[in-house]
FIZAMAR-707771 format. One record per residue (C-alpha): residue in one letter; z, x, y. Coordinates in steps of 0.2 Angstrom, whole numbers, plus 5000, padded with zeros to 4 digits. Each point is the difference from the previous one (the first is absolute). Layout:
REM FIZAMAR-707771
aZXY
...
//
This chain:
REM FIZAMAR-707771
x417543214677
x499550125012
x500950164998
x500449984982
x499550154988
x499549914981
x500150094985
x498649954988
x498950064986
x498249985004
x498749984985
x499350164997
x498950064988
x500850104992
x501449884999
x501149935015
x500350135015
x501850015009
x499849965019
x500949955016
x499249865013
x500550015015
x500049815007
x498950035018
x500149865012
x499349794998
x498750055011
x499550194992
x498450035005
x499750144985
x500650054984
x500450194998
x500150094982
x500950185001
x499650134986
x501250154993
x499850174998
x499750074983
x501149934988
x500050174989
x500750095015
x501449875002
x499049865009
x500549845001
x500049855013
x501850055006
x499250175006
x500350025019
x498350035007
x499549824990
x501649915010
x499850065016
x498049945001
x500849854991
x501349965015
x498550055014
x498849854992
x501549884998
x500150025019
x498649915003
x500449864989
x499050044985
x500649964981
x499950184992
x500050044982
x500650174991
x500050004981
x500250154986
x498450054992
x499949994981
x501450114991
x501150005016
x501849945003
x499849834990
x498049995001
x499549974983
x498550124994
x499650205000
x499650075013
x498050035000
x499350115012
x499649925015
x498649894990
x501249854993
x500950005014
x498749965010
x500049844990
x501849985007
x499550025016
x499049844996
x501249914994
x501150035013
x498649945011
x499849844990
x501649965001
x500150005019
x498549905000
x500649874991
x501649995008
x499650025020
x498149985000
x499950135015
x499150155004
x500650164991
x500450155007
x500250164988
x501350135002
x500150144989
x501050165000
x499350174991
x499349944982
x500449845007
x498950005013
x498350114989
x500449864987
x499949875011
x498750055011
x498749984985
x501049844994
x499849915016
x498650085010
x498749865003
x501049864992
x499549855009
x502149965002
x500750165008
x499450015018
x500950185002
x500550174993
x501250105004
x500350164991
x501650115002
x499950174994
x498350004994
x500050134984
x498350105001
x500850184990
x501449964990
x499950144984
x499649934983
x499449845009
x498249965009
x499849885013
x498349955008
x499749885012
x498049995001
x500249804996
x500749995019
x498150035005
x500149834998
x501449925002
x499849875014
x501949955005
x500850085016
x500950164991
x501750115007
x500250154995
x501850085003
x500550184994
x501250165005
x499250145005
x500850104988
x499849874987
x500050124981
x498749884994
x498849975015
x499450135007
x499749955016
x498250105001
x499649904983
x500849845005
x498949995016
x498350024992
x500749874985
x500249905014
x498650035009
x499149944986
x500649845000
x499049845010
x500549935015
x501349955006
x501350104997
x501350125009
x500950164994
x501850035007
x500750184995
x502050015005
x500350185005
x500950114991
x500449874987
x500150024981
x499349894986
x501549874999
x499949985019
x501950084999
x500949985019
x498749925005
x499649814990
x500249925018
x498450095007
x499049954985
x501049825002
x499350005020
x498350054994
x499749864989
x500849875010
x498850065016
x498649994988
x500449834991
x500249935019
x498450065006
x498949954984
x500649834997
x500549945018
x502149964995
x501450005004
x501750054993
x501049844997
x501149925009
x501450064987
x499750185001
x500050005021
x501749974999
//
């Protein structure tokens, strides 16, 4: 039923992944997949940033998946450094495939999104990225993103100006390096989590998710 959030465990490879499914509407056009920050910094799909880009794609109808990578809230495995839970990301995308046969759009948030970004760049099933909070100079931890130089999909980008872990100098040629299409979006005067400011970052992606793929919000969230 549209509206109705499942609790499921997804197969995962590492053993079975704890996730929500948001129900989208009978006639969804997409499919959306939403993926925490790093769960050794308390990430998890509950986290904030993950719902509110959740409730902006449930606006236009979509099904949307969040799960916990490996070793998170009841996620079976250990956490692996970004490289197994990649292979999350996977299954999490097999599984929507399965279940709704539509076009995927990938959402990730801080690790979530540098995971996903190489998980799902150029997989035939997701039609779009969007990366929130893009880490490019977190200490202790590297992130590099010359794999975008070829990644087809339309891409968003969306960061705070004064994001800690994206300096916007470093961001911007990370960015820049990445193929066509893609937009940047930088909310002024805004820190990594967005905080004061999830509904500028919620109006950026649904301005974007209009203008790439041509929809509507449904009927349901108009009223």
């Amino acid at each position: 039923m549209a509206g109705e959030i499942k609790s499921l465990m997804l197969n995962g490879p590492a053993g079975q992944l704890e996730a929500l499914l948001n129900v989208g509407a009978p006639d969804a056009t997409h499919a959306a997949l939403i993926c925490h920050p790093h769960p050794l910094f308390g990430g998890t799909m509950h986290n904030k940033v993950v719902y509110n880009a959740m409730k902006s794609l449930t606006k236009f109808g979509f099904h949307a998946l969040r799960f916990n990578f490996r070793g998170t809230g009841l996620s079976e495995g250990v956490h692996d450094e970004g490289r197994g839970e990649r292979e999350d990301i996977r299954a999490a995308l097999d599984f929507l495939e399965n279940e709704f046969h539509l076009p995927i759009i990938f959402c990730g948030f801080s690790f979530g999104a540098a995971t996903g970004l190489k998980a799902a760049c150029n997989d035939p099933r997701v039609v779009g990225l969007i990366s929130l909070g893009t880490p490019v100079a977190v200490e202790g931890r590297t992130y590099a993103y010359q794999f975008l130089s070829e990644c087809t999909q339309p891409k968003l980008f969306i960061s705070g100006s004064q994001d800690q872990y994206s300096p916007e100098s470093e961001l911007r040629a990370a960015v820049a390096s990445a193929a066509e299409p893609k937009r940047l979006v930088m909310i002024e005067g805004v820190d990594h989590f967005f905080v004061g400011k999830l509904n500028l970052m919620q109006d950026a992606i649904e301005e974007w998710v209009r203008e790439t793929f041509n929809v509507a919000e449904a009927a349901a969230a108009r009223q």
